[in-house]
C-alpha positions as CSV (number, residue, x, y, z in Angstrom):
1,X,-46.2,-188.4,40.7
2,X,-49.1,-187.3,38.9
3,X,-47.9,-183.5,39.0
4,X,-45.1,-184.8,36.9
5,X,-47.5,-186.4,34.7
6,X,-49.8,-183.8,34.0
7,X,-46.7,-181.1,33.5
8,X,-45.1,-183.6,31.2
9,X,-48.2,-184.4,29.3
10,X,-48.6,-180.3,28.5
11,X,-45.3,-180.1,27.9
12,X,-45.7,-182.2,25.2
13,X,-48.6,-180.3,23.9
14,X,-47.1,-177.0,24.3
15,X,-44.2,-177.9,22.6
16,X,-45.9,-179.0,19.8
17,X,-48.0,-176.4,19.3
18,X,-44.8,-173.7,19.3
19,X,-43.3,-176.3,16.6
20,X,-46.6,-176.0,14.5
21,X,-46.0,-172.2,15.2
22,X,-42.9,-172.3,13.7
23,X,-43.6,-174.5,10.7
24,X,-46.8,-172.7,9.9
25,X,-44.4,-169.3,9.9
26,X,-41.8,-170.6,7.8
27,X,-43.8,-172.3,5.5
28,X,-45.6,-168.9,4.6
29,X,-42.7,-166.5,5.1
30,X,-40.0,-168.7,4.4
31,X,-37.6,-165.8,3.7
32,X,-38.2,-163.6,6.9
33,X,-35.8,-161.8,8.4
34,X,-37.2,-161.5,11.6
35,X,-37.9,-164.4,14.3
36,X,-41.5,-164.1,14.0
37,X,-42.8,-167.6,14.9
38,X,-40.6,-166.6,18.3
39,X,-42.6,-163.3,18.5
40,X,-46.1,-165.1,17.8
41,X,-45.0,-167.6,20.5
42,X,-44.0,-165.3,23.1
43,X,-47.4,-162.7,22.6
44,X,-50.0,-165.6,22.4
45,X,-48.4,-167.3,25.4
46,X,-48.5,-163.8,27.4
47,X,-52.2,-163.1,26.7
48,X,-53.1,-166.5,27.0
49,X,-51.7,-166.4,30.6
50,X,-52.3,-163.3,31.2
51,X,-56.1,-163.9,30.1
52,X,-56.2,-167.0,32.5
53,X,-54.6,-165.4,35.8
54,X,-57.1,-162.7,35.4
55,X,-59.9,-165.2,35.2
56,X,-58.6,-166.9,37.5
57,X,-58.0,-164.3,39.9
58,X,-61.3,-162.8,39.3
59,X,-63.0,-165.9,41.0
60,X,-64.9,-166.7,37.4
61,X,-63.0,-169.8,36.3
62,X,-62.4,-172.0,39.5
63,X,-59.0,-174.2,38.9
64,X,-57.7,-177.0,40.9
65,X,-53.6,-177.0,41.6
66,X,-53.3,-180.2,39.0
67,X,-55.1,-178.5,36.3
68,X,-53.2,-175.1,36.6
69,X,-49.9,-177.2,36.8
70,X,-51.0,-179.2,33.6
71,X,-52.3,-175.6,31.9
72,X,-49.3,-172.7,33.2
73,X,-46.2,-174.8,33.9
74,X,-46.9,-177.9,31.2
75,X,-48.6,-176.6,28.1
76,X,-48.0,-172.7,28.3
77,X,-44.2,-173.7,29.7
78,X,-43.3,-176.0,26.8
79,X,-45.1,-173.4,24.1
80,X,-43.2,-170.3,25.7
81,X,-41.9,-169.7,29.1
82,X,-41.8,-165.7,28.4
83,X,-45.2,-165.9,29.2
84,X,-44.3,-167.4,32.8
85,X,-41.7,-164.3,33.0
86,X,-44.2,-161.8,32.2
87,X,-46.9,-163.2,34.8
88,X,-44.0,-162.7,37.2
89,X,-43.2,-159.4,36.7
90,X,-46.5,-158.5,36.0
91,X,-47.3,-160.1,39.8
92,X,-44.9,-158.6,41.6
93,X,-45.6,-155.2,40.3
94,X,-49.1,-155.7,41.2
95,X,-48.2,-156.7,44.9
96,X,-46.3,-153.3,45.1
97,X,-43.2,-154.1,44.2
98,X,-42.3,-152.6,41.4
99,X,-38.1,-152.2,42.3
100,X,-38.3,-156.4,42.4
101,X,-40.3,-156.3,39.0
102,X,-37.7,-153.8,37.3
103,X,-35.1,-156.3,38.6
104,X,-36.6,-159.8,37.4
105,X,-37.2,-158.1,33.8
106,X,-33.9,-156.3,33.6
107,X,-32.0,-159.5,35.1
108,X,-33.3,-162.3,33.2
109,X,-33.7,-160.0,30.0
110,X,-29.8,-158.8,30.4
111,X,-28.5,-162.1,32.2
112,X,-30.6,-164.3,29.2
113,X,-28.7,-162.7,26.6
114,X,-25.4,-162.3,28.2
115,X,-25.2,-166.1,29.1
116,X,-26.4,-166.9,25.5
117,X,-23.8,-165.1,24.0
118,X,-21.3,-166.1,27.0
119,X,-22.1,-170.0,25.7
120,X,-22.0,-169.5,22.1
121,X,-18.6,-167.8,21.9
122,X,-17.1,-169.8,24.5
123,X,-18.7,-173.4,22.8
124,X,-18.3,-171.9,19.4
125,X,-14.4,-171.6,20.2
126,X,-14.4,-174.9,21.9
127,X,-15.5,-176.6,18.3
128,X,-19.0,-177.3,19.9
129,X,-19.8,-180.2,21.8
130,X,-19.1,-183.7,20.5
């Protein structure tokens, strides 16, 4: 149970901090074109990750299973799961894979925005959801 806890709990935190993002964004570039709190999100969450696994990996910051649950899949999931995608690709290409790391960024890049737009015509005709 405390797994759930601790993912929940940085959950929480994540996803306030990518709402702070956004509101910090918007409320000094109010007329933007361009989804740039999304951009911000998605970068910081990749170096951030990126930065850890390394550190991680590298033997210099030790990490028990609980805090790396509470860290990677709680706060850095509920700010940004790109970042989780990227440390996955990024993984497999570094265990030699590289045809399964093409696939994983070309599926779930493709297959994200096909199901997206899939939902939002299909719901869109349907009159939404009520």
């Amino acid at each position: 149970m405390l797994p759930w806890i601790a993912v929940a709990l940085g959950g929480a935190l994540g996803s306030a901090a990518r709402h702070g993002v956004n509101r910090l964004v918007n409320q000094h570039w109010p007329m933007m074109r361009f989804p740039a709190a999304t951009l911000i999100v998605n970068l910081v969450g990749c170096a951030v990750i990126g930065a850890l696994a390394g550190t991680i990996a590298a033997g210099r910051l030790p990490m028990r299973a609980g805090w790396r649950e509470f860290i990677f899949v709680g706060i850095l999931g509920g700010f940004t799961t790109f970042s989780t995608f990227g440390l996955d690709t990024i993984t497999l290409m570094r265990a030699g894979n590289a045809p399964a790391a093409f696939a994983n960024a070309v599926v779930q890049v493709v297959g994200g925005l096909a199901c997206v737009y899939a939902a939002f015509v299909v719901f869109e005709r349907l009159g939404g959801v009520h």
